[in-house]
C-alpha positions in Angstrom: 152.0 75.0 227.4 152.0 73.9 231.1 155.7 75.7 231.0 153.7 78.2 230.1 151.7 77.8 232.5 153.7 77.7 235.8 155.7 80.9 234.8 152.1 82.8 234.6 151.6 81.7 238.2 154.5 82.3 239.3 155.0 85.6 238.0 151.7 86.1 239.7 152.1 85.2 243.2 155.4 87.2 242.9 153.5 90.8 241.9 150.9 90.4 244.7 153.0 88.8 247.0 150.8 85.5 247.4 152.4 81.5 247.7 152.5 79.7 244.9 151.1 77.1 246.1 148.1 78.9 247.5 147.6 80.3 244.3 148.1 76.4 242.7 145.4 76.0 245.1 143.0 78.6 243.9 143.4 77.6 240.5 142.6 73.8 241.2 139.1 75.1 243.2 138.2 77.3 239.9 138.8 74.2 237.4 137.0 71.6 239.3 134.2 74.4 239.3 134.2 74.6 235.8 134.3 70.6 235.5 131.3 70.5 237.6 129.3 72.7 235.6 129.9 70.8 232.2 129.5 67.2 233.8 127.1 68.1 237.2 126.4 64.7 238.2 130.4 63.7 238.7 131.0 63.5 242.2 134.4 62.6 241.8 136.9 64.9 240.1 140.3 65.3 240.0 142.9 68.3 239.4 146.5 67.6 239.6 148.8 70.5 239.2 152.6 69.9 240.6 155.0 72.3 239.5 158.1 70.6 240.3 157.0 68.0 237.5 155.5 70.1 235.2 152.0 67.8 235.5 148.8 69.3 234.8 146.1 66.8 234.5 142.3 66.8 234.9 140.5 63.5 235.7 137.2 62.4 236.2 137.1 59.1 238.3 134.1 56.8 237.8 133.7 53.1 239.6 134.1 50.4 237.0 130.4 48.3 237.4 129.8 45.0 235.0 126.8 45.7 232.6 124.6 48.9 232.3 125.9 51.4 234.5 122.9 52.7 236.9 124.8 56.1 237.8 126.2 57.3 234.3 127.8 60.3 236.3 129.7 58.3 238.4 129.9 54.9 237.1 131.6 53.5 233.9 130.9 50.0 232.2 133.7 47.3 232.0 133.6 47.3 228.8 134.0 51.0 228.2 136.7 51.3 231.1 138.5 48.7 229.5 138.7 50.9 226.3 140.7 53.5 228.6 142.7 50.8 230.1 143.3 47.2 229.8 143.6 47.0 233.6 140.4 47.7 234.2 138.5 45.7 236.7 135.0 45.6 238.3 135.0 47.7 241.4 138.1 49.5 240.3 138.2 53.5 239.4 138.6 54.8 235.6 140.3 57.6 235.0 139.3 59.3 232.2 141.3 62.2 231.5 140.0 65.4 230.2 141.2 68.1 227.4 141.8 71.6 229.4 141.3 73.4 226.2 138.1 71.6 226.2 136.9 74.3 228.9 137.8 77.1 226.9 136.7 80.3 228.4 134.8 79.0 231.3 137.2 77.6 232.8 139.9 80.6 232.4 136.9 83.1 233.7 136.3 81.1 236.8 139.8 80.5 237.8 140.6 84.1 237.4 137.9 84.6 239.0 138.3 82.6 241.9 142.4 84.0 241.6 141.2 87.3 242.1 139.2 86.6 244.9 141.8 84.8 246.6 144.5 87.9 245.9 141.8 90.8 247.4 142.2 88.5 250.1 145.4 88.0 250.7 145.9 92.4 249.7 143.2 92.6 252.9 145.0 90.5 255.4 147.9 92.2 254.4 147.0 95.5 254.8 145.5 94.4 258.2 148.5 93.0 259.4 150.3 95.9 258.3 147.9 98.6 260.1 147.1 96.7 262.9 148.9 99.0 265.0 147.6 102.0 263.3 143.3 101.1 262.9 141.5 103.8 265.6 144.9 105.8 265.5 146.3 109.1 264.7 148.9 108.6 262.6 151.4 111.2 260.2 150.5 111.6 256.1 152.4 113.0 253.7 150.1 114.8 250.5 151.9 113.5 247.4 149.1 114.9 244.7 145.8 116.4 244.6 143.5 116.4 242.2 142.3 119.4 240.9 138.6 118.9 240.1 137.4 116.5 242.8 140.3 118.0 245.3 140.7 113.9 246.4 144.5 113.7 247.1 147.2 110.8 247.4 148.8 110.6 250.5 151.8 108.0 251.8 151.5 106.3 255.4 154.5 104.6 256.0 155.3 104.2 252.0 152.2 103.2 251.3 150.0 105.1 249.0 146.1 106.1 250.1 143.3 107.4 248.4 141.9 110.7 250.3 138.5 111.4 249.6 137.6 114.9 249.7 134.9 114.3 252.0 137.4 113.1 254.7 139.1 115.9 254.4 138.3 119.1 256.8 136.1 121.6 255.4 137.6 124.3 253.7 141.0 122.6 254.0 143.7 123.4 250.7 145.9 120.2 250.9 149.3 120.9 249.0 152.0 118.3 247.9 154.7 118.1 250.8 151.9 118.7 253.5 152.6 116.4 256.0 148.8 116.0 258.3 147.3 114.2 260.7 144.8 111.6 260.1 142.5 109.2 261.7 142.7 105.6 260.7 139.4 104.0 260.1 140.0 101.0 259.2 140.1 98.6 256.0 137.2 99.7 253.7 136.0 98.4 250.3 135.7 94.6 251.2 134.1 93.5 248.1 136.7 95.5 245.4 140.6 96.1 245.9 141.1 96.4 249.8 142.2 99.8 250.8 142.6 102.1 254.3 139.9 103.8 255.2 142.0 107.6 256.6 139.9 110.3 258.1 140.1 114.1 259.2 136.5 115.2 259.8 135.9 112.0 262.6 135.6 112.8 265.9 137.7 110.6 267.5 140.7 112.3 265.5 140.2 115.0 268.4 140.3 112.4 270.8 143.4 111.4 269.9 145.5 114.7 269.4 144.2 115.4 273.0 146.0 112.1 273.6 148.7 113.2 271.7 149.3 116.4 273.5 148.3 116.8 276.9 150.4 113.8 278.8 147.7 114.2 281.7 145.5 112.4 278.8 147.7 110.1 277.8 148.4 108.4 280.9 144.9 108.7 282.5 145.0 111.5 284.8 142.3 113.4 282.9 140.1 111.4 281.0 137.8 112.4 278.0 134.3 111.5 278.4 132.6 112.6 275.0 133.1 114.6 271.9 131.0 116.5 269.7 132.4 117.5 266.1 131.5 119.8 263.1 134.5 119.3 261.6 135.8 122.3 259.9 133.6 124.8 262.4 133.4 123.9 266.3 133.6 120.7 268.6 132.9 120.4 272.0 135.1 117.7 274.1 134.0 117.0 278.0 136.9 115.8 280.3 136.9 115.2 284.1 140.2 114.9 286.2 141.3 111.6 288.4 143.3 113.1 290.2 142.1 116.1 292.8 145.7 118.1 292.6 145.2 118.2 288.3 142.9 120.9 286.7 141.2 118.7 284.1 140.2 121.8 282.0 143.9 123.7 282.6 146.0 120.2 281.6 144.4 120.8 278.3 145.0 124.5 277.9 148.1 124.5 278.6 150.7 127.1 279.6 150.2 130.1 277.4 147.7 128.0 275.5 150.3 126.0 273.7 148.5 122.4 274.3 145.0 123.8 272.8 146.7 125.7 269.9 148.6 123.2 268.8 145.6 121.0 268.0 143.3 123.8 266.7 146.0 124.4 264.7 146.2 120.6 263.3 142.5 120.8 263.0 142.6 124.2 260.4 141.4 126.7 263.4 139.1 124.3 264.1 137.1 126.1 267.3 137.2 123.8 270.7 135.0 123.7 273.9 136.4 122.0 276.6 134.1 121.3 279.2 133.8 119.8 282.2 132.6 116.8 283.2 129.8 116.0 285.4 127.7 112.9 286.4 124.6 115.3 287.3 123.0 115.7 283.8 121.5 119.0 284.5 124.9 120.4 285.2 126.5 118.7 282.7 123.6 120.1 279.8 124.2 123.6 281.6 128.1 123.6 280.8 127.4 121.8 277.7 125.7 124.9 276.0 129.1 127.0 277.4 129.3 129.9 276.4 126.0 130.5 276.9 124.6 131.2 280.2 121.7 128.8 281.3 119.1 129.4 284.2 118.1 126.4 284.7 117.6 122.8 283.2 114.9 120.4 283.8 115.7 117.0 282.8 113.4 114.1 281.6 114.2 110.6 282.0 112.7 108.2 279.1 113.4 105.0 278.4 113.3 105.5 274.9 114.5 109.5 274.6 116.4 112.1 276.8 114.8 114.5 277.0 115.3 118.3 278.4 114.4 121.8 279.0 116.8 124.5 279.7 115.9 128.0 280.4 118.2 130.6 279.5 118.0 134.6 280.0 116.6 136.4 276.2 119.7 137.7 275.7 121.7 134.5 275.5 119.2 132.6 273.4 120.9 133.1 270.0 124.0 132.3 272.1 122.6 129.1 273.4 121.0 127.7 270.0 124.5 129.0 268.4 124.9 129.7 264.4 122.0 127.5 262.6 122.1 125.7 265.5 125.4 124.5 265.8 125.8 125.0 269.6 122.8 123.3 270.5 123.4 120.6 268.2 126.8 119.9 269.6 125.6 120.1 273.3 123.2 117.9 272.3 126.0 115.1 270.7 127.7 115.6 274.0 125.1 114.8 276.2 123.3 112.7 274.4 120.4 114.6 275.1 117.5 116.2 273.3 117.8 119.7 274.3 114.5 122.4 274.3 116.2 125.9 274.6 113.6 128.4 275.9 113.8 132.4 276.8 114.0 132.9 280.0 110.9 135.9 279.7 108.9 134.6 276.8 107.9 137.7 274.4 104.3 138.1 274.8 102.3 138.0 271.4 101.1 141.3 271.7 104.6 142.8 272.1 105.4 140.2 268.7 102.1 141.8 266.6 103.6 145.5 267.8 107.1 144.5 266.5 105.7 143.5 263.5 
């Protein structure tokens, strides 16, 4: 049985790549849990499990007292001890040695249990260790299956297999086996079930980091990116500013013939980009926020709590300004991290309103 035993464990620690001694461990922890519950008041129990012997013993170890013992948990008369062993002496230990089977179930569920817990995390550590590198990253998948009712898919990152939710994925996107895409590492998700990576299309910072990618201006600093705004699937707006005076922050990420910004909105589905410009005056930076809309003007209001502002523009650019159910003034908005009140430049007057309707 204990044979038995060690070649369960050690088959395993080799299937989830954990020590066998850890796992001897974790074992040992979910016995002397289920000791504790059948005898609560023993303070003193013992678990020996050495696979090089083949032992597997479980002890509880009382104090050896002359007469009535005041602390039945934890105490043993002389006279009763010397039942176990004719050794026995007052103010020595008694071992009395317990039946595993006499746990039954118990004691299997809770050192399964306590297994299982140790494994998931052991599986999270590893899968930390292994993406390190990669967390906040863009990094190359390759779609092995999709599923055709939920359109989740299977992808492999470095030979490892992930779970792609659909809502990850980019709006509108048609993954197909062999695709190989770009995805944004998250991080480790699901800490309470089986570990797994976290891989994202629709996050913002994916942007970032084809920018990164493919304008070398970004990459090493000369033009940095200040804030994104995302729909992902529609439109996002990305504000840069250059560090350098010779480097056109706005140009670097064009690129010649458009090859730098293509690239990406390709990646991204024809995903629609704004690049705009940086500026530390917030009125001016709201104005090219709501590009390509023209603006008049923009008042801003400084709050403690809210940001608040108000930005004229002329009537004919006020569907332009608010943008398709909003989107444009919603993404200036992300950018800026202001509230944004878009109002016509020459307010219809209510009688012309009652004429026109």
């Amino acid at each position: 049985m204990n044979k038995e035993f060690f070649d369960a464990l050690a088959l395993l620690a080799k299937e989830n790549n954990v020590d066998v001694e850890t796992l001897i461990e974790t074992v040992r922890a979910g016995i002397i849990k289920a000791i504790k519950k059948d005898y609560p008041e023993c303070e003193n129990i013992s678990v020996e499990i050495d696979r090089e012997t083949g032992k597997f013993e479980m002890k509880i170890l009382k104090e050896i007292v002359e007469g009535e013992p005041e602390d039945p948990g934890n105490q043993i008369s002389l006279d009763e001890a010397r039942t176990l062993s004719k050794r026995a002496r007052v103010g020595g230990t008694a071992e009395i040695k317990l039946n595993p089977a006499k746990f039954g179930r118990v004691a299997a569920m809770l050192a399964k249990q306590s297994i299982k817990h140790e494994i998931k995390g052991f599986e999270r550590e590893k899968l930390i260790e292994q993406y390190k590198d990669k967390v906040f990253e863009c990094v190359p998948a390759t779609v092995q299956k999709v599923e055709p009712a939920t359109l989740n898919a299977v992808v492999t990152i470095d030979k490892n297999e992930i779970y792609f939710i659909r809502k990850e994925q980019i709006p509108g996107e048609v993954l197909k086996p062999g695709d190989v895409i770009q995805v944004y590492v998250v991080g480790v998700s699901q800490p309470d079930k089986k570990p797994s990576i976290r891989i994202s299309r629709t996050h913002r910072e994916l942007v970032k980091r084809l920018f990164e990618r493919e304008i070398p201006e970004i990459a090493d600093g000369i033009v940095e990116v200040k804030a994104i705004s995302r729909v992902a699937g529609s439109r996002s707006k990305i504000a840069v500013v250059s560090n350098d005076p010779n480097v056109d922050a706005i140009g670097a990420c064009i690129g010649p013939g458009k090859s730098r910004i293509s690239a990406i909105v390709s990646e991204l589905k024809g995903e629609k980009i704004d690049i705009i410009l940086w500026s530390d005056d917030p009125a001016e930076f709201i104005a090219k926020a709501l590009a390509p809309a023209e603006v008049k003007s923009v008042e801003v209001y400084e709050d403690e709590e809210v940001r608040e502002c108000k930005v004229i523009v002329p009537n004919n650019q006020l569907s332009l300004a608010i943008g398709n159910k909003g989107q444009n003034a919603k993404l200036a908005a992300g950018l800026t991290g202001y509230r944004i009140d878009i109002l016509p430049e020459d307010p219809v007057p209510e009688a012309e309103e009652d004429d026109e309707e």
